[in-house]
Jmol script that loads the backbone (N, CA, C; Angstrom):
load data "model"
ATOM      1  N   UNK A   1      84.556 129.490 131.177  1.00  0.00           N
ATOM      2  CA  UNK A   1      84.814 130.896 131.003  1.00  0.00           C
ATOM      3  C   UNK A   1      85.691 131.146 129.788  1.00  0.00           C
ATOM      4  N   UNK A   2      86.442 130.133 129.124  1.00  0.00           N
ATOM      5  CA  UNK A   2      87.050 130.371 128.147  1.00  0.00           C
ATOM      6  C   UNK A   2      86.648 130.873 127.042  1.00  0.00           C
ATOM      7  N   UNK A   3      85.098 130.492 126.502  1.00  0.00           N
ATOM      8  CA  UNK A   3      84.400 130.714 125.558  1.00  0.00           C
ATOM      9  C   UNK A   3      84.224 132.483 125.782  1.00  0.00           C
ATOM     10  N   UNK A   4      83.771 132.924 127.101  1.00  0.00           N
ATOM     11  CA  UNK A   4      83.398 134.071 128.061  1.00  0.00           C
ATOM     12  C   UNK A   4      84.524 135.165 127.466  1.00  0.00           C
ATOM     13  N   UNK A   5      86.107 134.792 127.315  1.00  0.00           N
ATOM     14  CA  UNK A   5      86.857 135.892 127.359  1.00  0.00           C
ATOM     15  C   UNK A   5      87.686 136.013 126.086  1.00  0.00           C
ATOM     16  N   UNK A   6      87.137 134.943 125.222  1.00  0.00           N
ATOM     17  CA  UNK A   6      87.882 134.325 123.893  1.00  0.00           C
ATOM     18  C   UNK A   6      87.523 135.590 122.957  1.00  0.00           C
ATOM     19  N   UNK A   7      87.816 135.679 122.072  1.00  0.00           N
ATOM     20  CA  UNK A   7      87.978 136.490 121.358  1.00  0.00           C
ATOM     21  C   UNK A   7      87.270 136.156 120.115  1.00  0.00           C
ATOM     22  N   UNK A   8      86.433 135.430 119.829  1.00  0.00           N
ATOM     23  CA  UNK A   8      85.940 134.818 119.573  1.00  0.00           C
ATOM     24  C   UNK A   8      84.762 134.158 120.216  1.00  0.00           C
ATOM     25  N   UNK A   9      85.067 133.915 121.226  1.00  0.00           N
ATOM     26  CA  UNK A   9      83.895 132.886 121.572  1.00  0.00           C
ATOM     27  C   UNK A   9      83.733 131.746 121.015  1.00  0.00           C
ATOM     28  N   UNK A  10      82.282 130.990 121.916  1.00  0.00           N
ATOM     29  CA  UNK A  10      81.659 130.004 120.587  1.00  0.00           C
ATOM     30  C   UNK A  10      80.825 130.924 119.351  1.00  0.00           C
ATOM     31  N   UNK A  11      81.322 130.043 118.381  1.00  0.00           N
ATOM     32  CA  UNK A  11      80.882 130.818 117.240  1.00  0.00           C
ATOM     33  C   UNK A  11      79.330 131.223 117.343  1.00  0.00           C
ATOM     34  N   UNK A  12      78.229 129.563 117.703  1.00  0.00           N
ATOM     35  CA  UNK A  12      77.437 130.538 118.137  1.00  0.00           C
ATOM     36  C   UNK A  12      76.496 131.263 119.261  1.00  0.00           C
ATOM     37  N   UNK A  13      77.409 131.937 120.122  1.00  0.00           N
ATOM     38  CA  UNK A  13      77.298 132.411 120.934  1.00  0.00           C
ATOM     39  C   UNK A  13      77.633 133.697 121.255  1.00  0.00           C
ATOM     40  N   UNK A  14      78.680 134.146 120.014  1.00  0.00           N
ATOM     41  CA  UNK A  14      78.996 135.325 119.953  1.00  0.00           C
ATOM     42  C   UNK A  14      77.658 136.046 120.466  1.00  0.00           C
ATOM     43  N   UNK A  15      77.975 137.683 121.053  1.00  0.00           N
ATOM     44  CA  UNK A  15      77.193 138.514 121.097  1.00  0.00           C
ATOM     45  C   UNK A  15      77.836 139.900 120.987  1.00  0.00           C
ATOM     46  N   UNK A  16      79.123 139.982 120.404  1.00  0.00           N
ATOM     47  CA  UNK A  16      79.771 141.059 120.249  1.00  0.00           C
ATOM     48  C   UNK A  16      78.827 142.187 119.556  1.00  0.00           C
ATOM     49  N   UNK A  17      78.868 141.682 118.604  1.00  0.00           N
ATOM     50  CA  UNK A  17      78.096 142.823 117.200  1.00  0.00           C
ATOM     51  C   UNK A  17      76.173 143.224 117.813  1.00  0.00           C
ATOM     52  N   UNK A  18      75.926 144.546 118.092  1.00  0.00           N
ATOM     53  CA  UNK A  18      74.651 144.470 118.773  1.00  0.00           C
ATOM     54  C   UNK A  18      73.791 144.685 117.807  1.00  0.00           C
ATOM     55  N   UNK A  19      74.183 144.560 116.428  1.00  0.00           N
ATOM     56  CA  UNK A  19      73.403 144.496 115.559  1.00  0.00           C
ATOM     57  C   UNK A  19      73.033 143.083 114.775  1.00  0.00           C
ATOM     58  N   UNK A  20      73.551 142.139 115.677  1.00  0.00           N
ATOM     59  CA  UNK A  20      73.602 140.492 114.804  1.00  0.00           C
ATOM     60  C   UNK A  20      72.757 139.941 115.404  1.00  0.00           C
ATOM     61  N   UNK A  21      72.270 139.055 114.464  1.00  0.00           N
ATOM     62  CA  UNK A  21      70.976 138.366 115.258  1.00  0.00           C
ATOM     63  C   UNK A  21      71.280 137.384 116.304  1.00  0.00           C
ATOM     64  N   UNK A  22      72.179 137.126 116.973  1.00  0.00           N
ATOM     65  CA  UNK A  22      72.099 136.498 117.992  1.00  0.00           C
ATOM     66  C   UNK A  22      72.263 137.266 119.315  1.00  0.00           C
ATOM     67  N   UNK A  23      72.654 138.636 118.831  1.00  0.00           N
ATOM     68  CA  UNK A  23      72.782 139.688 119.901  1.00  0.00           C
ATOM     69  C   UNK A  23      71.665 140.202 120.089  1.00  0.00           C
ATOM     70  N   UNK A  24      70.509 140.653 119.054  1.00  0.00           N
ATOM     71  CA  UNK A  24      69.071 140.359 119.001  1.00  0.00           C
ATOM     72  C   UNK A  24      68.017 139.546 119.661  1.00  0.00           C
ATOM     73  N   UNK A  25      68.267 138.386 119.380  1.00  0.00           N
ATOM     74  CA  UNK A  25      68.134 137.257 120.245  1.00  0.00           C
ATOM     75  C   UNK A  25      67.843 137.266 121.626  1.00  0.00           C
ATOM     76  N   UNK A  26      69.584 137.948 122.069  1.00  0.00           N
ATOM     77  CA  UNK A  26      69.418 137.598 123.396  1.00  0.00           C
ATOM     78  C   UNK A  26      68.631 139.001 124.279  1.00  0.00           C
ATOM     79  N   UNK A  27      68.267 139.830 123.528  1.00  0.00           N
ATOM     80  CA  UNK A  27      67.757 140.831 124.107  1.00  0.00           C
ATOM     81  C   UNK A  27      66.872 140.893 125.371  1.00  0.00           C
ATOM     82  N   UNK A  28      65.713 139.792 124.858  1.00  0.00           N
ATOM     83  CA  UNK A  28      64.469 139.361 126.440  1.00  0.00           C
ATOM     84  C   UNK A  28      65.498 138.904 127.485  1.00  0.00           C
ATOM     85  N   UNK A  29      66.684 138.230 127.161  1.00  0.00           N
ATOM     86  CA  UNK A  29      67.204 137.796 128.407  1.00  0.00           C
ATOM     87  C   UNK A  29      67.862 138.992 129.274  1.00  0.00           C
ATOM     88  N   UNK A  30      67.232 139.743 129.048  1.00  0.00           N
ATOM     89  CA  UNK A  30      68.068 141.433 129.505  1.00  0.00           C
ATOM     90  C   UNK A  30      69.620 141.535 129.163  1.00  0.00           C
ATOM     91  N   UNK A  31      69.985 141.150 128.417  1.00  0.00           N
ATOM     92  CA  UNK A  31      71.560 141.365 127.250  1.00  0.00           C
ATOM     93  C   UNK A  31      71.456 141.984 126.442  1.00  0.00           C
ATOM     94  N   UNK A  32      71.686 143.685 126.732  1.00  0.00           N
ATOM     95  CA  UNK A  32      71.390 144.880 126.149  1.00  0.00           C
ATOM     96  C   UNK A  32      72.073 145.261 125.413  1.00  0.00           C
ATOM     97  N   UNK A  33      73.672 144.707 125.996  1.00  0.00           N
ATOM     98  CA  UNK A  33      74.926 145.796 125.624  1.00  0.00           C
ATOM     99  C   UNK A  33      76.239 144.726 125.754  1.00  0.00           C
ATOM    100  N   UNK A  34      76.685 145.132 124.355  1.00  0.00           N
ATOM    101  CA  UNK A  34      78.061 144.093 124.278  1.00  0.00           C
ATOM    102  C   UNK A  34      78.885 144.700 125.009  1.00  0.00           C
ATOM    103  N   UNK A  35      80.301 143.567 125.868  1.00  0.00           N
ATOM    104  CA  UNK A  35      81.320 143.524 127.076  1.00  0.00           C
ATOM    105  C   UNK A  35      82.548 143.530 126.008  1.00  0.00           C
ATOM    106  N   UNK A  36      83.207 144.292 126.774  1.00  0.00           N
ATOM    107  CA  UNK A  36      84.933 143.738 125.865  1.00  0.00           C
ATOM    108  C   UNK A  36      85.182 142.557 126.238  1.00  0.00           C
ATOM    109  N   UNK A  37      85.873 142.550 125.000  1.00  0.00           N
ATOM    110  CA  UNK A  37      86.321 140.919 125.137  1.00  0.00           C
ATOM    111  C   UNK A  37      86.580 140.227 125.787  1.00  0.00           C
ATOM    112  N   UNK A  38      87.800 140.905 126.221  1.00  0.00           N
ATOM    113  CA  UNK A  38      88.816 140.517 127.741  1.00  0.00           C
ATOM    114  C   UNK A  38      88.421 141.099 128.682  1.00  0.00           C
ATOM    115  N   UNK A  39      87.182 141.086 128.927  1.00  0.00           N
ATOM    116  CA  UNK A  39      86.725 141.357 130.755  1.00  0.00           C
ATOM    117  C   UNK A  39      86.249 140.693 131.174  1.00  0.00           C
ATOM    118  N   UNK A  40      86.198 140.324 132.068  1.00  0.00           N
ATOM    119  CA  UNK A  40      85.992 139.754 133.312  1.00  0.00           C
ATOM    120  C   UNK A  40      84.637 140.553 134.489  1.00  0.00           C
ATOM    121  N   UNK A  41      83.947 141.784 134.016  1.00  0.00           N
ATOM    122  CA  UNK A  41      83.089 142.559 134.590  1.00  0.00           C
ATOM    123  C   UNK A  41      82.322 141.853 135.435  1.00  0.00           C
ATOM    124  N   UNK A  42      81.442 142.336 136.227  1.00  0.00           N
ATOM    125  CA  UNK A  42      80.057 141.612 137.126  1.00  0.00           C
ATOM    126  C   UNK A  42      79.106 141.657 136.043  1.00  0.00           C
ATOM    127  N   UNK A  43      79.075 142.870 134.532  1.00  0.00           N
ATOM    128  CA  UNK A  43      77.951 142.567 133.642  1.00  0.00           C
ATOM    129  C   UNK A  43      78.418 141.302 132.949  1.00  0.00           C
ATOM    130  N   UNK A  44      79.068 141.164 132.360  1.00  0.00           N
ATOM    131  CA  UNK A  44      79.530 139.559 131.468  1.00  0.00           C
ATOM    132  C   UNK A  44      79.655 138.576 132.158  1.00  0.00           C
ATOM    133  N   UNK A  45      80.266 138.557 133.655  1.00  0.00           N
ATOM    134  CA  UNK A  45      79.403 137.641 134.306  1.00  0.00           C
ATOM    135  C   UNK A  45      78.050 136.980 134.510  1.00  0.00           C
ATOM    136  N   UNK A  46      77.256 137.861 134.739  1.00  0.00           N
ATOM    137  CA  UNK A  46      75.573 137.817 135.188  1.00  0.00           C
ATOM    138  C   UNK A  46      75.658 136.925 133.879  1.00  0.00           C
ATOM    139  N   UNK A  47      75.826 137.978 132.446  1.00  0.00           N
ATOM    140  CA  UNK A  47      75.126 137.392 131.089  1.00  0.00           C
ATOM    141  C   UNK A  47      75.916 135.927 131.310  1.00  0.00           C
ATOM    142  N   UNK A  48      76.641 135.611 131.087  1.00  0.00           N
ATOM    143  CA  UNK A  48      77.576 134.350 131.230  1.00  0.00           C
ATOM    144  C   UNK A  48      76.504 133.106 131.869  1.00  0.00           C
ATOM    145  N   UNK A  49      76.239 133.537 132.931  1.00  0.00           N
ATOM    146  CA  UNK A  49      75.052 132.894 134.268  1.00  0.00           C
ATOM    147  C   UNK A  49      73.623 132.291 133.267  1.00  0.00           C
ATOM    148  N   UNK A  50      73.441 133.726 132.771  1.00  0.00           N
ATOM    149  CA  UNK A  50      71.723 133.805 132.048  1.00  0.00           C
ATOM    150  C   UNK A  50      71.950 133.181 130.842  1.00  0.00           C
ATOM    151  N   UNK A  51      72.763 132.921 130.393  1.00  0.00           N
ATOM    152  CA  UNK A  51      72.805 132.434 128.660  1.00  0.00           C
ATOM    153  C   UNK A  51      73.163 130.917 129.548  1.00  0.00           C
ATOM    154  N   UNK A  52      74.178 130.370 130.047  1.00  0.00           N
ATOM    155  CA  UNK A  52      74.149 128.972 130.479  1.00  0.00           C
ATOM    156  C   UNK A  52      72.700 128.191 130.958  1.00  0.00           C
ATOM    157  N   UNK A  53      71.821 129.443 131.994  1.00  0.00           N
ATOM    158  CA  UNK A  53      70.816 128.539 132.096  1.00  0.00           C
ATOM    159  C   UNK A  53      69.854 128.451 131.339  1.00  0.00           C
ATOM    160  N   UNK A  54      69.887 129.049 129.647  1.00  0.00           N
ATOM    161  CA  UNK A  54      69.065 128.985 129.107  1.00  0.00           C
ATOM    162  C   UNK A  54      69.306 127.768 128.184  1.00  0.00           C
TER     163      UNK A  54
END
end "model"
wireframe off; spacefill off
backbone 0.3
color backbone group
């Protein structure tokens, strides 16, 4: 979860910017909409879930 609430992230894993291509990317995985940083939500969870098992 560290990567999850970092401020940063892994570099590439970021999905902050919903205009960057890795935020693009993850779109089919239903990851619509960037999370603040520092949350902890049930949405950045789920995504958290769906990007690990991919």
């Amino acid at each position: 979860m560290g990567y999850a609430i970092s401020e940063i992230g892994a570099d590439h894993l970021v999905l902050a910017n919903p205009e960057g291509i890795p935020f693009k990317n993850a779109r089919p995985l239903e990851i619509t909409e960037a999370q603040p940083v520092s949350s902890l939500n049930e949405e950045k969870m789920r995504q958290f879930y769906v990007l690990e098992k991919v």
